[in-house]
MMTF fields as JSON, N, C-alpha, C and O atoms, coordinates in Angstrom:
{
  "mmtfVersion": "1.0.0",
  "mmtfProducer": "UNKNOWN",
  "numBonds": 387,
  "numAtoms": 388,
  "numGroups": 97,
  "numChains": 1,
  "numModels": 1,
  "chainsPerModel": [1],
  "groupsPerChain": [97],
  "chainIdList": ["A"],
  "bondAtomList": [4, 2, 8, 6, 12, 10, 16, 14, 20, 18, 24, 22, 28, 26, 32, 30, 36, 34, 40, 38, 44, 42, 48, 46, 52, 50, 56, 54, 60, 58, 64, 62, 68, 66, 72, 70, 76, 74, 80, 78, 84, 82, 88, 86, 92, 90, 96, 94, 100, 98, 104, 102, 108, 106, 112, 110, 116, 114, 120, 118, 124, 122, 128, 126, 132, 130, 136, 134, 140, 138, 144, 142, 148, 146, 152, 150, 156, 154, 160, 158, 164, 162, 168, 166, 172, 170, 176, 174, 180, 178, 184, 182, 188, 186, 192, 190, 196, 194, 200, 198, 204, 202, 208, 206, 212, 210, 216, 214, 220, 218, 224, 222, 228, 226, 232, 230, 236, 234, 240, 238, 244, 242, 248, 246, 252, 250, 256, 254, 260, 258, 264, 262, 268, 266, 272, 270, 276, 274, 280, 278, 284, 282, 288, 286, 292, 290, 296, 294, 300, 298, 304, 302, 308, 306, 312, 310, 316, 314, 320, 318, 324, 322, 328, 326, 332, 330, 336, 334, 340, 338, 344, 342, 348, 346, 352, 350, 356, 354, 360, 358, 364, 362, 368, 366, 372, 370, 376, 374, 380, 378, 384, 382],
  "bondOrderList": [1, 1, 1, 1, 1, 1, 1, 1, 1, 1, 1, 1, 1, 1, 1, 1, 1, 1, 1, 1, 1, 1, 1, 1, 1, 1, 1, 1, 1, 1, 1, 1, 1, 1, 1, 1, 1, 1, 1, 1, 1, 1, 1, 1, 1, 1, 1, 1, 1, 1, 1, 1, 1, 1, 1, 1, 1, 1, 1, 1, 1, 1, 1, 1, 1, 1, 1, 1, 1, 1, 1, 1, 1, 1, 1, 1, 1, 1, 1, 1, 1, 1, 1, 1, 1, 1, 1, 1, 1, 1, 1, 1, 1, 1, 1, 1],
  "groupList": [{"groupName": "UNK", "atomNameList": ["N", "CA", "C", "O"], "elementList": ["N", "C", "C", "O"], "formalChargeList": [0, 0, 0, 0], "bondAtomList": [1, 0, 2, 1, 3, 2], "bondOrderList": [1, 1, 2], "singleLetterCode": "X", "chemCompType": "L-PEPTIDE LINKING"}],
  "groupTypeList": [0, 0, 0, 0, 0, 0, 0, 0, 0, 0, 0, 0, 0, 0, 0, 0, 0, 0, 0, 0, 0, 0, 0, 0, 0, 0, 0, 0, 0, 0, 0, 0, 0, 0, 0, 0, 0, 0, 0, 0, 0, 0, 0, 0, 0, 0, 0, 0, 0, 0, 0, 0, 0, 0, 0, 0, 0, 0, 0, 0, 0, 0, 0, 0, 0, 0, 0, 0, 0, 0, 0, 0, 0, 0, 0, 0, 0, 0, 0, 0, 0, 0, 0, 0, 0, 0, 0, 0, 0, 0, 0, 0, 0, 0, 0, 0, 0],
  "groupIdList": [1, 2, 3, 4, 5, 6, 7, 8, 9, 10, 11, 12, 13, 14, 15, 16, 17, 18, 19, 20, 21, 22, 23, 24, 25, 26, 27, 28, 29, 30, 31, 32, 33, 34, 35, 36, 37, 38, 39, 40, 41, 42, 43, 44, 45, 46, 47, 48, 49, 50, 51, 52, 53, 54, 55, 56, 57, 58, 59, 60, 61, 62, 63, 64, 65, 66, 67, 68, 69, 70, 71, 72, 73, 74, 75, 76, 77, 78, 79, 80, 81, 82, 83, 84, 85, 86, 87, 88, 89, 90, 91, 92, 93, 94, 95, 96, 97],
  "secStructList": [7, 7, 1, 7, 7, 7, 5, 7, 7, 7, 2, 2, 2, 2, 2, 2, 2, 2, 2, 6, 6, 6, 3, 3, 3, 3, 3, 3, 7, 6, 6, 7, 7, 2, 2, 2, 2, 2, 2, 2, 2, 2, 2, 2, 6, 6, 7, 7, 3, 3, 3, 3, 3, 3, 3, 3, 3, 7, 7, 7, 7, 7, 3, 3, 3, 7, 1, 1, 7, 3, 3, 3, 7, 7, 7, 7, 7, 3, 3, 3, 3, 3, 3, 3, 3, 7, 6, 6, 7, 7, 7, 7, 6, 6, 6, 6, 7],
  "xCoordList": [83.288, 82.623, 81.94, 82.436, 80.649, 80.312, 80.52, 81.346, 80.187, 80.476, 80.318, 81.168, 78.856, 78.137, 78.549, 78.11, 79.157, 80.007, 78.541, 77.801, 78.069, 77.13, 76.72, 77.498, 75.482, 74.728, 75.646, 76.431, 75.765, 76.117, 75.603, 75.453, 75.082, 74.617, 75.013, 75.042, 75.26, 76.107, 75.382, 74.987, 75.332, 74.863, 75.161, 74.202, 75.751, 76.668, 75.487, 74.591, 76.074, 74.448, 73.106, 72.289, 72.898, 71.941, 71.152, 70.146, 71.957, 71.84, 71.362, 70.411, 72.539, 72.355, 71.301, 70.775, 70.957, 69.438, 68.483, 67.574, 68.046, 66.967, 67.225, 66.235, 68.073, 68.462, 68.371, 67.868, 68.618, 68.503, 67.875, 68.658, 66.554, 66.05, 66.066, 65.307, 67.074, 67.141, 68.554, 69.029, 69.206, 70.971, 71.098, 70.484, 71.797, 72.321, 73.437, 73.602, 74.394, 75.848, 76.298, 75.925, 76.86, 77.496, 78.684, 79.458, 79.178, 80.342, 80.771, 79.924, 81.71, 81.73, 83.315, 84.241, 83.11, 84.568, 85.715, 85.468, 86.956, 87.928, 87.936, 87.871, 88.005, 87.952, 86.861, 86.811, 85.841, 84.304, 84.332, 84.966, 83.906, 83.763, 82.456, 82.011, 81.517, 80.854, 79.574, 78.411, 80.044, 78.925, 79.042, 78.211, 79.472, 78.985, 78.599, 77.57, 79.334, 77.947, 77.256, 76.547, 76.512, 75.187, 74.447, 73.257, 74.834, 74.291, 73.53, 72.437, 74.621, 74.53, 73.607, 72.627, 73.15, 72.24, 71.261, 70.331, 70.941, 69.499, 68.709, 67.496, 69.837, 69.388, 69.414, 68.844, 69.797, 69.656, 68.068, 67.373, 68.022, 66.83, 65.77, 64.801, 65.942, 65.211, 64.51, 63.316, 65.398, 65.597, 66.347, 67.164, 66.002, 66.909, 68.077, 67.786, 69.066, 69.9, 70.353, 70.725, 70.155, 70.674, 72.308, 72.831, 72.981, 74.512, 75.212, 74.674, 76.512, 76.896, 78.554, 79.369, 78.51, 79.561, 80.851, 80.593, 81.785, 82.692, 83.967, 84.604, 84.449, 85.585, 86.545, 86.162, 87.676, 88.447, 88.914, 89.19, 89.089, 89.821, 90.803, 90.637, 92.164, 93.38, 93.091, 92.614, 93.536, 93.682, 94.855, 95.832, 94.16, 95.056, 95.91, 95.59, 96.667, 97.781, 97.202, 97.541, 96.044, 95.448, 96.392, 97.019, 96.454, 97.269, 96.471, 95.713, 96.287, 95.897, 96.816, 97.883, 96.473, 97.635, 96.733, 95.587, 97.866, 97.225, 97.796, 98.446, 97.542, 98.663, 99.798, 100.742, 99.951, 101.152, 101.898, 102.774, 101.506, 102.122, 101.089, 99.92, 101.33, 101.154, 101.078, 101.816, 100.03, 99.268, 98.821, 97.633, 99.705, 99.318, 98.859, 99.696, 98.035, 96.829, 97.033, 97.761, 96.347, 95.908, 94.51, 94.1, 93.706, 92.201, 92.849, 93.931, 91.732, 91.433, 91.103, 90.187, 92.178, 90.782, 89.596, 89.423, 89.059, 87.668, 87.417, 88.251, 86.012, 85.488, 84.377, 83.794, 84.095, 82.308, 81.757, 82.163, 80.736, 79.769, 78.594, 77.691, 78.32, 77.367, 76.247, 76.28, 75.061, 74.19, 73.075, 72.795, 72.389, 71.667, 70.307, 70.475, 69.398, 68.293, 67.299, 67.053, 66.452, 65.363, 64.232, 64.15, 63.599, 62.4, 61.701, 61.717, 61.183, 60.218, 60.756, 60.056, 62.178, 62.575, 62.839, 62.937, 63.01, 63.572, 64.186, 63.707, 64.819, 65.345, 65.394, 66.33, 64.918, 64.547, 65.464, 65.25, 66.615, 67.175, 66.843, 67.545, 65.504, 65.277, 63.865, 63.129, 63.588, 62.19, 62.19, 61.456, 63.805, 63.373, 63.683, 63.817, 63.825, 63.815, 62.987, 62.544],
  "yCoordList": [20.635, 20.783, 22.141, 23.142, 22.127, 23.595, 24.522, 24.203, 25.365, 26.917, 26.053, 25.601, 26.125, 25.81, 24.142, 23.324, 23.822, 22.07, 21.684, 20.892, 22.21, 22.047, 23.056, 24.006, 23.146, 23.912, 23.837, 22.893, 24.489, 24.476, 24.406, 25.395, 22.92, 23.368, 22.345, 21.13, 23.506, 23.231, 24.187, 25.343, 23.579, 24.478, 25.584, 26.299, 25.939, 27.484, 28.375, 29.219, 27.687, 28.27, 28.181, 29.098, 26.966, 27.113, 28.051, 28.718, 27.914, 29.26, 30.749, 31.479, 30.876, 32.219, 32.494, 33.579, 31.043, 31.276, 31.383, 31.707, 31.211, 31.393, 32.547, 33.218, 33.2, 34.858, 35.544, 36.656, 35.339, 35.83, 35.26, 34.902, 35.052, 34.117, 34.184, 33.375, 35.34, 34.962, 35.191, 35.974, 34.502, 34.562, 32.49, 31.772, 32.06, 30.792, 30.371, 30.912, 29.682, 29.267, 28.593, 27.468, 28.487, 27.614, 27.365, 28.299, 25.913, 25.969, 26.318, 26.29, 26.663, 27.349, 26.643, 26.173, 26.82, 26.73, 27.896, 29.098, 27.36, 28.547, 29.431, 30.632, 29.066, 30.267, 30.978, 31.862, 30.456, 31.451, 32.898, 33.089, 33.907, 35.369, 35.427, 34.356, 36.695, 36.701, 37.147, 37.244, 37.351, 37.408, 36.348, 36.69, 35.027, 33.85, 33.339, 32.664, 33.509, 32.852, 33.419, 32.46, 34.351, 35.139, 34.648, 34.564, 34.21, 33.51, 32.175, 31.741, 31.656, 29.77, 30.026, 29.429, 30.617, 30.338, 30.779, 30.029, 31.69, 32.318, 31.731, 31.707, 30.744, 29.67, 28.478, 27.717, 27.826, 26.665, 26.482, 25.509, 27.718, 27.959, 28.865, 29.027, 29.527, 30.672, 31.48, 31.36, 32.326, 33.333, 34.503, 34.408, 35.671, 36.737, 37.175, 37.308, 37.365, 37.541, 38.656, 39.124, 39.135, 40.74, 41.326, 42.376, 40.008, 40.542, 38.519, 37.418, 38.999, 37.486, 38.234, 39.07, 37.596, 37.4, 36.628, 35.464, 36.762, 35.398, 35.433, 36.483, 34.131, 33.84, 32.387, 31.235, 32.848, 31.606, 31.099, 31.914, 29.77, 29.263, 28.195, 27.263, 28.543, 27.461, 26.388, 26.296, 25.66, 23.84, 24.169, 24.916, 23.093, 22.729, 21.564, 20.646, 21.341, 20.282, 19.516, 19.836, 18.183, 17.855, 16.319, 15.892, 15.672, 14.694, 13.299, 14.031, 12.547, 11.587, 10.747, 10.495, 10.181, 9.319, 7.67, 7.309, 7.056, 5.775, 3.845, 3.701, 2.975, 1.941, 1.847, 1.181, 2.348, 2.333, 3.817, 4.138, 4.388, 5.821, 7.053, 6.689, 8.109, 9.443, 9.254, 8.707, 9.874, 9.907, 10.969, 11.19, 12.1, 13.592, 13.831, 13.514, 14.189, 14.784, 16.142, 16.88, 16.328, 18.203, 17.939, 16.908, 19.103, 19.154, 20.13, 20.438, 20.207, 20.792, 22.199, 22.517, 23.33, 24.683, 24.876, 24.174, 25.607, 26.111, 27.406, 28.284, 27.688, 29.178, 28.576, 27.676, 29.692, 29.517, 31.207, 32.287, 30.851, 31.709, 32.117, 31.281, 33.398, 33.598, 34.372, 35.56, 33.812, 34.645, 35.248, 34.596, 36.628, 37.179, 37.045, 37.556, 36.691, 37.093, 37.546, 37.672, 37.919, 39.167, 39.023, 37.826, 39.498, 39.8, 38.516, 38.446, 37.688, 36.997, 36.03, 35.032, 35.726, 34.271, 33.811, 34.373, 32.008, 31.422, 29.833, 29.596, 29.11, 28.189, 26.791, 26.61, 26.04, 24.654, 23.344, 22.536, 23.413, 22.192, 20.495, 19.528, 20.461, 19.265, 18.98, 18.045, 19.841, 19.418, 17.585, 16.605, 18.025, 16.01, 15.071, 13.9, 15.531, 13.364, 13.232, 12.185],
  "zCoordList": [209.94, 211.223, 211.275, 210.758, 211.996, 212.26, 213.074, 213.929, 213.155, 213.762, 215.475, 216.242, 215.532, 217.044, 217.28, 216.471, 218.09, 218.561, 219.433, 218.851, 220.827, 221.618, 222.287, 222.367, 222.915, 224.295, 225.375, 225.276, 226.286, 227.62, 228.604, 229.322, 228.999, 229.927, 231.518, 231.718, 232.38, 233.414, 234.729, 234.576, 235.742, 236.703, 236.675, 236.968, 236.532, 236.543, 235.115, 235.144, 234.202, 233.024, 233.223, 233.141, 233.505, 234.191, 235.142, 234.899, 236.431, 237.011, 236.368, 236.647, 235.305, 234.536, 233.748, 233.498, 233.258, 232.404, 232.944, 232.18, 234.459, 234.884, 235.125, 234.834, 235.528, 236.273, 234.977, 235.138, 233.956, 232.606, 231.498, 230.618, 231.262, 230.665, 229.525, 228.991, 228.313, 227.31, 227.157, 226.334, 227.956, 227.685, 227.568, 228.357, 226.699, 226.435, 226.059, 224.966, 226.298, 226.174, 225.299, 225.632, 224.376, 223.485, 223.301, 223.093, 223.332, 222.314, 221.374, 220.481, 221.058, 219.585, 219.098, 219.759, 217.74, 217.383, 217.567, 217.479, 217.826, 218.018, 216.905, 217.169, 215.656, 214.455, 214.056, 213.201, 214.848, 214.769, 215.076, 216.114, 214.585, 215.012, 215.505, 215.916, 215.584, 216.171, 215.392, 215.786, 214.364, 213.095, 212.418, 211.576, 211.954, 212.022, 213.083, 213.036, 214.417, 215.678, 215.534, 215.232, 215.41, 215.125, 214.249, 214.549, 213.022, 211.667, 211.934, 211.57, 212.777, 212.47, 213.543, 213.098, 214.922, 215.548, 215.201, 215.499, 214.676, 213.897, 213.39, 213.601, 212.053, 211.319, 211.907, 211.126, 212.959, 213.728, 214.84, 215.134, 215.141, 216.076, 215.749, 216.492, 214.536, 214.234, 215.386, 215.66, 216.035, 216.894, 216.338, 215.422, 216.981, 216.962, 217.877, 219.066, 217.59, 218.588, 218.117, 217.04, 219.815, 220.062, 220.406, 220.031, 221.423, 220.984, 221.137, 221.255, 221.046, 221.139, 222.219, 221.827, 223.409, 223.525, 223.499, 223.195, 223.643, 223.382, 224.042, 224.133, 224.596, 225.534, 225.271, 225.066, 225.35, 224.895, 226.064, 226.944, 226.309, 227.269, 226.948, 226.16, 227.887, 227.39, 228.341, 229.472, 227.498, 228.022, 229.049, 229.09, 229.962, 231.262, 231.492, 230.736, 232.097, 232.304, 233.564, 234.703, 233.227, 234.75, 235.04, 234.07, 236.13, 236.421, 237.362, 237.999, 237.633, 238.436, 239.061, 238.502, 240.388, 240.48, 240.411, 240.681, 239.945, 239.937, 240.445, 241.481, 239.832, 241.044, 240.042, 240.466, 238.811, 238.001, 237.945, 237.143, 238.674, 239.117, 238.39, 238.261, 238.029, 238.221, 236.369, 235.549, 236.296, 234.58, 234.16, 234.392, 233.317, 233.076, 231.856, 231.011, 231.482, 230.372, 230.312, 230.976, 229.5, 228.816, 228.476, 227.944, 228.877, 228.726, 226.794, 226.293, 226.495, 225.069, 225.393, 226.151, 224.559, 225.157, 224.114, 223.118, 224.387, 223.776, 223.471, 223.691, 222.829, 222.902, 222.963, 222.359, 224.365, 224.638, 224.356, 224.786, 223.501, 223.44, 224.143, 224.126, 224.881, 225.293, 225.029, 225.351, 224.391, 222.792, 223.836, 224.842, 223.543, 224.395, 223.583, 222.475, 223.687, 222.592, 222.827, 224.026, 222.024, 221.726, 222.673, 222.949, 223.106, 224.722, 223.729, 222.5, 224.576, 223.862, 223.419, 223.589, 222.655, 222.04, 223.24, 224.331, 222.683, 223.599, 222.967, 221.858, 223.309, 223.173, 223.574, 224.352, 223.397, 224.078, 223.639, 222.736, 224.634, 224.118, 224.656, 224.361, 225.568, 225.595, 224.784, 225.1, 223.762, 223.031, 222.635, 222.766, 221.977, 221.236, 221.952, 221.597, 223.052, 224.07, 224.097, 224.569]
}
């Protein structure tokens, strides 16, 4: 599997990319550092990127109730990346529909 899983995009990023128009979100894998996220997006989008930040999040314990009673799950955690890039690049993740 690779470094970068998917884009992020969620109102909340959204939001941030217009307020910051060269900041973009990614999934990332948990064993990724931040000089292979730096790598694999360079070469995925051919852009420059100026810093990469990064944040892990733990999986949660979510529950539903239902007509056979009460059904408890665990979400998956993650690391999302947040890549800043160079005046001028930019990124287009709906070019191919």
């Amino acid at each position: 599997m690779g470094i970068i899983i998917k884009p992020i995009v969620t109102e909340k990023q959204t939001a941030m990319t217009e307020k910051m128009p060269n900041r973009f979100g990614f999934r990332v894998s948990p064993k990724a550092n931040k000089l292979e996220i730096k790598k694999a997006i360079e070469d995925m989008y051919n852009v420059s990127v100026v810093s990469v930040n990064t944040m892990n999040y733990s999986g949660k314990v979510k529950s539903r109730y239902t007509k056979s009673g009460v059904i408890t799950g665990r979400q998956d955690s993650f690391k999302k990346a947040i890549i800043t890039l160079k005046e001028g690049d930019t990124i287009d993740f709906f070019s191919n529909i």
